[in-house]
DRENPA-3360 file (N, C-alpha, C; in nm, 2 decimals, always signed):
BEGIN
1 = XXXXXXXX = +0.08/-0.12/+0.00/+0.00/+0.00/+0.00/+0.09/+0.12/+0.00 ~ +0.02/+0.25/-0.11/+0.13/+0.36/-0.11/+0.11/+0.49/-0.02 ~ +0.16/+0.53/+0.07/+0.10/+0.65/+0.10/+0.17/+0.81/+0.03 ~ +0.13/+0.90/-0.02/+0.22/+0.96/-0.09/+0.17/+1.16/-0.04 ~ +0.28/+1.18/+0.00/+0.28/+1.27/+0.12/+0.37/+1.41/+0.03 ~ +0.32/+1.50/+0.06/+0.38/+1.69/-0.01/+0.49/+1.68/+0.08 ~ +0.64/+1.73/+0.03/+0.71/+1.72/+0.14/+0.71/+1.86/+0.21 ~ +0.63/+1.98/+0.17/+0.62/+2.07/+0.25/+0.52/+2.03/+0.36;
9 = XXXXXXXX = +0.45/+1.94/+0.38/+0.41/+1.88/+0.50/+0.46/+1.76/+0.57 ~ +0.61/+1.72/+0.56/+0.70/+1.67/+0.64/+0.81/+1.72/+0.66 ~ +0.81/+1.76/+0.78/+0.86/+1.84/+0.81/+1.05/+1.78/+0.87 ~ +1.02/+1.64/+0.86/+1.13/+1.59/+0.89/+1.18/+1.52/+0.79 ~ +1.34/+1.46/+0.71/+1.32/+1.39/+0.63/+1.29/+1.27/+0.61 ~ +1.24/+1.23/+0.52/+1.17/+1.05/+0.56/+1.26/+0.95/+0.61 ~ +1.42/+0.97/+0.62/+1.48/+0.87/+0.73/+1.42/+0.89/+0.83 ~ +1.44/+0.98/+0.91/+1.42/+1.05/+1.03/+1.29/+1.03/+1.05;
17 = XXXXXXXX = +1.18/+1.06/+0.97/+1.00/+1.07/+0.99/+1.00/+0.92/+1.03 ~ +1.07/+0.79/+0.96/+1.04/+0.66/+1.00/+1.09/+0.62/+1.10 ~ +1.22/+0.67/+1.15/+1.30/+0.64/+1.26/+1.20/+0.69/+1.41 ~ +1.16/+0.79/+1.40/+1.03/+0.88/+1.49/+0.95/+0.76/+1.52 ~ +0.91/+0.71/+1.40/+0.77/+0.60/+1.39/+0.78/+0.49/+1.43 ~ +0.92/+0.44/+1.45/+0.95/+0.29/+1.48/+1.04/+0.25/+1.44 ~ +1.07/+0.26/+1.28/+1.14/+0.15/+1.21/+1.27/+0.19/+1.19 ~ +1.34/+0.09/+1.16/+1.47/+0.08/+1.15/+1.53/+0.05/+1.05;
25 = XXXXXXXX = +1.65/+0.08/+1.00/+1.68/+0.10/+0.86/+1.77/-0.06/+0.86 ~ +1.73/-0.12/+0.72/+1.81/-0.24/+0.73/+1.84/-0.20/+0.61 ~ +1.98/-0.27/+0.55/+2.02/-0.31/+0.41/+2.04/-0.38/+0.37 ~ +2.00/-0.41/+0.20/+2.05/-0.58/+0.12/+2.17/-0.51/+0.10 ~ +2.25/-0.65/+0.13/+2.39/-0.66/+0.04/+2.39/-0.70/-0.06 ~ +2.29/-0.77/-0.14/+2.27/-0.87/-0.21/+2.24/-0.75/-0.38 ~ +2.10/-0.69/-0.32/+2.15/-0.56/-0.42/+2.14/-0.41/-0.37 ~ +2.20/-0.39/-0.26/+2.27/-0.24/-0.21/+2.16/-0.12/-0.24;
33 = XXXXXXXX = +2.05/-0.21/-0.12/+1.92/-0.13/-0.13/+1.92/-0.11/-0.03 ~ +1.85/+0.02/+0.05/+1.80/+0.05/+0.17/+1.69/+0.03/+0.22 ~ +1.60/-0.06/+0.33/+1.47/-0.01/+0.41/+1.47/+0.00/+0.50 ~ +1.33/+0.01/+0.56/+1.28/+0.02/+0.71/+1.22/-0.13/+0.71 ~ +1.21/-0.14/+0.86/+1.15/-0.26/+0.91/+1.08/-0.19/+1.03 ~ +0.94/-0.25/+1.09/+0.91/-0.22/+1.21/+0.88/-0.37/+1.24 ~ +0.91/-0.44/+1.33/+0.92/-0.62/+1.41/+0.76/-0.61/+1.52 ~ +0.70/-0.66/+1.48/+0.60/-0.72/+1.59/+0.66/-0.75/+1.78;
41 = XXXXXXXX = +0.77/-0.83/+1.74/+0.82/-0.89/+1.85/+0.97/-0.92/+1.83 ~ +1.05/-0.97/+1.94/+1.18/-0.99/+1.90/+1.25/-1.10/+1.72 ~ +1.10/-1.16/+1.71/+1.13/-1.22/+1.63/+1.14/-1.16/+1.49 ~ +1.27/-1.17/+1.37/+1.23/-1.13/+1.25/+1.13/-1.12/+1.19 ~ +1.01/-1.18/+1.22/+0.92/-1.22/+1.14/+0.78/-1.27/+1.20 ~ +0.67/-1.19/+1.17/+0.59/-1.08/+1.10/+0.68/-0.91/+1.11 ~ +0.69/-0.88/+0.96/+0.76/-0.72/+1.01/+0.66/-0.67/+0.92 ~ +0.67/-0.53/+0.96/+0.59/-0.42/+0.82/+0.77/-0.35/+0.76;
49 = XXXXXXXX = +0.76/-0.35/+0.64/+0.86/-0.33/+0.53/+0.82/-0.19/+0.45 ~ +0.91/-0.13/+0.51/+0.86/+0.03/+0.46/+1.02/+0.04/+0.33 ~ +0.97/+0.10/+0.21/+1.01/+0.15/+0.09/+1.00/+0.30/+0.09 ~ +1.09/+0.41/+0.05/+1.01/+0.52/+0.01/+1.13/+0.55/-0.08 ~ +1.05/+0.68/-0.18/+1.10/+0.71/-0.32/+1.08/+0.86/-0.31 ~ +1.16/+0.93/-0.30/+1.16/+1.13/-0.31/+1.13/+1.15/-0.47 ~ +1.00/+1.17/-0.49/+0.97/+1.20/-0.66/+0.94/+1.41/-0.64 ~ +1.05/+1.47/-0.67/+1.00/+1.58/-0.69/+0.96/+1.65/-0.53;
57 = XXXXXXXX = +0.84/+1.68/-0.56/+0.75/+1.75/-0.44/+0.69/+1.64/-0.33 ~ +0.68/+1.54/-0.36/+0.64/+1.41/-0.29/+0.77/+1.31/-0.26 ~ +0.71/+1.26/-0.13/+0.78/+1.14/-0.07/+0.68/+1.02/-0.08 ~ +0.67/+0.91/-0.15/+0.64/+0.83/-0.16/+0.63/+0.66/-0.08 ~ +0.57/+0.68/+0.03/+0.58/+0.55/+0.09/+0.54/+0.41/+0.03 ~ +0.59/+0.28/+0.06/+0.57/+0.18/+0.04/+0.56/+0.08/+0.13 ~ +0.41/+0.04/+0.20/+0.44/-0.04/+0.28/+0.38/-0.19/+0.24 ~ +0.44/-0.28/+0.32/+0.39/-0.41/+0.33/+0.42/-0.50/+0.43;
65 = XXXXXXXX = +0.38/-0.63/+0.48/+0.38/-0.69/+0.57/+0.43/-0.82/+0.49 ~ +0.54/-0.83/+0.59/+0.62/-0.94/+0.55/+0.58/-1.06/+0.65 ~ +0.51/-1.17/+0.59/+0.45/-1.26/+0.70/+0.59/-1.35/+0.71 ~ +0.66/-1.36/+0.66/+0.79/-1.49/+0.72/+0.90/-1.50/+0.56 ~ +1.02/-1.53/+0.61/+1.12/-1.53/+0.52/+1.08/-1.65/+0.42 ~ +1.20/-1.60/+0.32/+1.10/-1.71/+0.20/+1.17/-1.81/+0.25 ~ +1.11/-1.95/+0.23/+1.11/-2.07/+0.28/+1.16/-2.23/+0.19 ~ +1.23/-2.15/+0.07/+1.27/-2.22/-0.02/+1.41/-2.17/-0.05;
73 = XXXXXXXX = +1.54/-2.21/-0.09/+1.69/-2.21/-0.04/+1.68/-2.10/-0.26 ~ +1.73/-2.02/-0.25/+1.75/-1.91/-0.41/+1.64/-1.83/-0.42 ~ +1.50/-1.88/-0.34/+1.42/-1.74/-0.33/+1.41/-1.63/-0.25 ~ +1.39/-1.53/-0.31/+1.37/-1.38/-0.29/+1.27/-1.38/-0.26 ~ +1.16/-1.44/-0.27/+1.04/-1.40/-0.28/+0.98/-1.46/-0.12 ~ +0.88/-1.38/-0.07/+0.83/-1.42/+0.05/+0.66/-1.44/+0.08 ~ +0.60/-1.47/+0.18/+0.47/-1.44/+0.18/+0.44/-1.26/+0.22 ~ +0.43/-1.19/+0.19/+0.37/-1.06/+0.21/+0.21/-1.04/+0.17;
81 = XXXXXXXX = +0.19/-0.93/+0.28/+0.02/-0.89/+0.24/+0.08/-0.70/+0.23 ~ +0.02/-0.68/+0.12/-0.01/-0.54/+0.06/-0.12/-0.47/+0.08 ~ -0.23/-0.52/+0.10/-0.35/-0.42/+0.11/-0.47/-0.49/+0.23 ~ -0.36/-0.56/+0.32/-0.46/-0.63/+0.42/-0.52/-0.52/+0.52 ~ -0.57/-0.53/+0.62/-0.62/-0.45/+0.72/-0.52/-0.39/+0.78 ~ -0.48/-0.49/+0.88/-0.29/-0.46/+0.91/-0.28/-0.36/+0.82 ~ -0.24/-0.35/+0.74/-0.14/-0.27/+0.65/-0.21/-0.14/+0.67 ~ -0.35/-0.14/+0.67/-0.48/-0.01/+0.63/-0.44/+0.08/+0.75;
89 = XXXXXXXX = -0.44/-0.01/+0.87/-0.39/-0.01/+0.99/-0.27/+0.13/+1.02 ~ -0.16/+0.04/+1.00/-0.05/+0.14/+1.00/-0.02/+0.24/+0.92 ~ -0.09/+0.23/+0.77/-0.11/+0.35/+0.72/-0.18/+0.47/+0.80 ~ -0.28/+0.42/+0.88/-0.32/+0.49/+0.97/-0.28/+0.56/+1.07 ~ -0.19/+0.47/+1.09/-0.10/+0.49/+1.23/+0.00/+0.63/+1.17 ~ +0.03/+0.58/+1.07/+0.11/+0.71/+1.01/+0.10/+0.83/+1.04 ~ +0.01/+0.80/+0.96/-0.11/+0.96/+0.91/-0.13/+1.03/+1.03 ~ -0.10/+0.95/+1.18/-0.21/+1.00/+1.26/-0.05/+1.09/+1.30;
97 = XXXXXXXX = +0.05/+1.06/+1.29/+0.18/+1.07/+1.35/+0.22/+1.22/+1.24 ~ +0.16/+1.28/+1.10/+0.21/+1.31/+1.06/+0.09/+1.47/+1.11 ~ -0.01/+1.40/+1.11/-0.13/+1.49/+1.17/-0.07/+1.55/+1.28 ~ -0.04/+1.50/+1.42/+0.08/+1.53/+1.52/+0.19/+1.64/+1.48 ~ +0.20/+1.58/+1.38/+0.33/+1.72/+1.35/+0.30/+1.80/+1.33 ~ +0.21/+1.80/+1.24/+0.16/+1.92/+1.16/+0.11/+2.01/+1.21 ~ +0.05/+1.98/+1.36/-0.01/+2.09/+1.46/+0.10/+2.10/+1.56 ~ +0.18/+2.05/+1.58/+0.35/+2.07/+1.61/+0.39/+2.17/+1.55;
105 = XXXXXXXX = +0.36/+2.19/+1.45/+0.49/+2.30/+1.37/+0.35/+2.45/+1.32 ~ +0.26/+2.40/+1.36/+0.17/+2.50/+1.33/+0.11/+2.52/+1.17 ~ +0.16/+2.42/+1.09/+0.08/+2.39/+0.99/-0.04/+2.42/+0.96 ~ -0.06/+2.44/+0.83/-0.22/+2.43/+0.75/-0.24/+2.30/+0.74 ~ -0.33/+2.22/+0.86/-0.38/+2.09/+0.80/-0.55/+2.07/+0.68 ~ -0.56/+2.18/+0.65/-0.73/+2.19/+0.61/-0.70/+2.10/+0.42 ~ -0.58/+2.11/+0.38/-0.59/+2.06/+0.25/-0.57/+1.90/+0.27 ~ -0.67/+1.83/+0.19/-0.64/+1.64/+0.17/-0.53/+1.65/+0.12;
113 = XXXXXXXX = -0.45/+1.52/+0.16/-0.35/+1.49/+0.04/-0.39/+1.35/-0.03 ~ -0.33/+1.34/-0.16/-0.37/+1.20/-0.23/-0.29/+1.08/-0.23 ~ -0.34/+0.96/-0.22/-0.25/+0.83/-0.23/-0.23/+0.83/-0.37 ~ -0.11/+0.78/-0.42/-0.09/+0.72/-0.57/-0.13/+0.58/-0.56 ~ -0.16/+0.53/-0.52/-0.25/+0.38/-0.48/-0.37/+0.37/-0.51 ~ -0.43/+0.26/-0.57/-0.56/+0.29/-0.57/-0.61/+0.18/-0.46 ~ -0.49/+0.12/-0.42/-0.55/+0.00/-0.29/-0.61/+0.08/-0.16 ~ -0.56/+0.22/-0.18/-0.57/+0.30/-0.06/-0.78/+0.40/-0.02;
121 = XXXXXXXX = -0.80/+0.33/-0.16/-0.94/+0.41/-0.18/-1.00/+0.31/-0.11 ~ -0.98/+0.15/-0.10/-1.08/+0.08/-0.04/-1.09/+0.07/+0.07 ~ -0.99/+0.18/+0.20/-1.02/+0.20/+0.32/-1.10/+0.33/+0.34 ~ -1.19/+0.36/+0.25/-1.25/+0.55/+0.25/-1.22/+0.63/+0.20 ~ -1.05/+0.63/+0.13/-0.99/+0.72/+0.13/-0.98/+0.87/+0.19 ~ -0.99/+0.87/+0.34/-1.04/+0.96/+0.42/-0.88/+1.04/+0.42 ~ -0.93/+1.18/+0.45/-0.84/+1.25/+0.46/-0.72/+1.25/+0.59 ~ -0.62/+1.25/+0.52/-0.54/+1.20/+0.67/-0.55/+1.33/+0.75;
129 = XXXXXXXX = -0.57/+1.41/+0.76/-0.62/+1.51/+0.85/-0.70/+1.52/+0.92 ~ -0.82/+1.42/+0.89/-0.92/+1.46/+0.96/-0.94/+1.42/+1.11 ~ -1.00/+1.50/+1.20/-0.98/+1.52/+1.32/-0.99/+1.39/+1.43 ~ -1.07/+1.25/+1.35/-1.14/+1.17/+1.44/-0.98/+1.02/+1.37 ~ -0.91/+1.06/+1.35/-0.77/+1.03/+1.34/-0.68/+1.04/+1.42 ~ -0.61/+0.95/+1.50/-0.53/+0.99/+1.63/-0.42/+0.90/+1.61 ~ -0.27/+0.88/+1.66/-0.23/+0.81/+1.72/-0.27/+0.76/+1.83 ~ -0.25/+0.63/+1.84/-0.30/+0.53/+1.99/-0.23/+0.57/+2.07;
137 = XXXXXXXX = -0.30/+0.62/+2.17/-0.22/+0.64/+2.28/-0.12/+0.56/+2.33 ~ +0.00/+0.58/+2.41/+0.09/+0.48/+2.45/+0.04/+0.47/+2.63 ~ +0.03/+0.32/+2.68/+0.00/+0.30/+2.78/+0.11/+0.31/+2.87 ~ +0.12/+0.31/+2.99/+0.25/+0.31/+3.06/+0.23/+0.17/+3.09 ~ +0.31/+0.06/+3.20/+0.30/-0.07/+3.27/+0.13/-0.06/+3.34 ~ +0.14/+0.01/+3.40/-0.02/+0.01/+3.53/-0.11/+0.01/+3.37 ~ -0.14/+0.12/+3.35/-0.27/+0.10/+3.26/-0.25/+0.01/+3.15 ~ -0.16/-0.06/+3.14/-0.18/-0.20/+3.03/-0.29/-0.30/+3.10;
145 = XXX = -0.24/-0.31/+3.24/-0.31/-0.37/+3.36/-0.40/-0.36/+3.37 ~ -0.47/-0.26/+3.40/-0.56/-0.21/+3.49/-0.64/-0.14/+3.36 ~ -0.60/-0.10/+3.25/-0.70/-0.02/+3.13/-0.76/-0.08/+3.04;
% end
């Protein structure tokens, strides 16, 4: 799924905006590419696999969910989901983080921005701006408990 963002409304560069969000930069040696990973758990695997592309005036996200390494000895290829819920999910999660800034820095949030995806129209295609959009709060130890 693509999220595809004005970079005068990120305000950080997209290393750094993903580093904020979670993920961590890993690299193939194989062909001398850069990503992000964000890990469920200690374990490699389930990860969300973030891609992005600086086209011009846009930063281009690419995410997907890597359900497990490939499982045959010369393939590249793995199980991933691209347009699952999960994924709808953390797109969400994004947005909600980028919304955060944007009233951080004092921004104009009143304009939509558009996905270059069209997988992205089958969650509403709601404006990532709009107000009833949040980051999840973070719980401390007691209210994981007790909330």
């Amino acid at each position: 799924m693509k999220l595809s963002i004005n970079k005068k409304r990120l305000n950080l560069n997209p290393d750094n905006f993903l580093r904020k969000v979670g993920y961590a930069l890993i690299h193939d040696s194989l062909k001398d590419h850069d990503s992000y990973v964000r890990r469920f758990s200690r374990d490699h695997y389930p990860r969300f696999h973030m891609y992005f592309e600086d086209q011009n005036d846009r930063v281009i996200f690419n995410l997907h969910l890597d359900q497990k390494q490939a499982s045959y000895e010369g393939s590249h290829m793995h199980s991933a989901e691209y347009d699952s819920e999960t994924v709808a999910a953390e797109i969400e999660r994004l947005k909600g983080f980028l919304i955060e800034e944007s009233r951080a820095e004092g921004l104009s949030i009143d304009k939509p921005e558009e996905t270059s995806d069209k997988t992205f129209s089958g969650i509403g295609n709601k404006d990532f701006r709009d107000e009833t959009i949040r980051p999840r709060e973070k719980k401390g130890f007691w209210g994981k408990i007790f909330g």
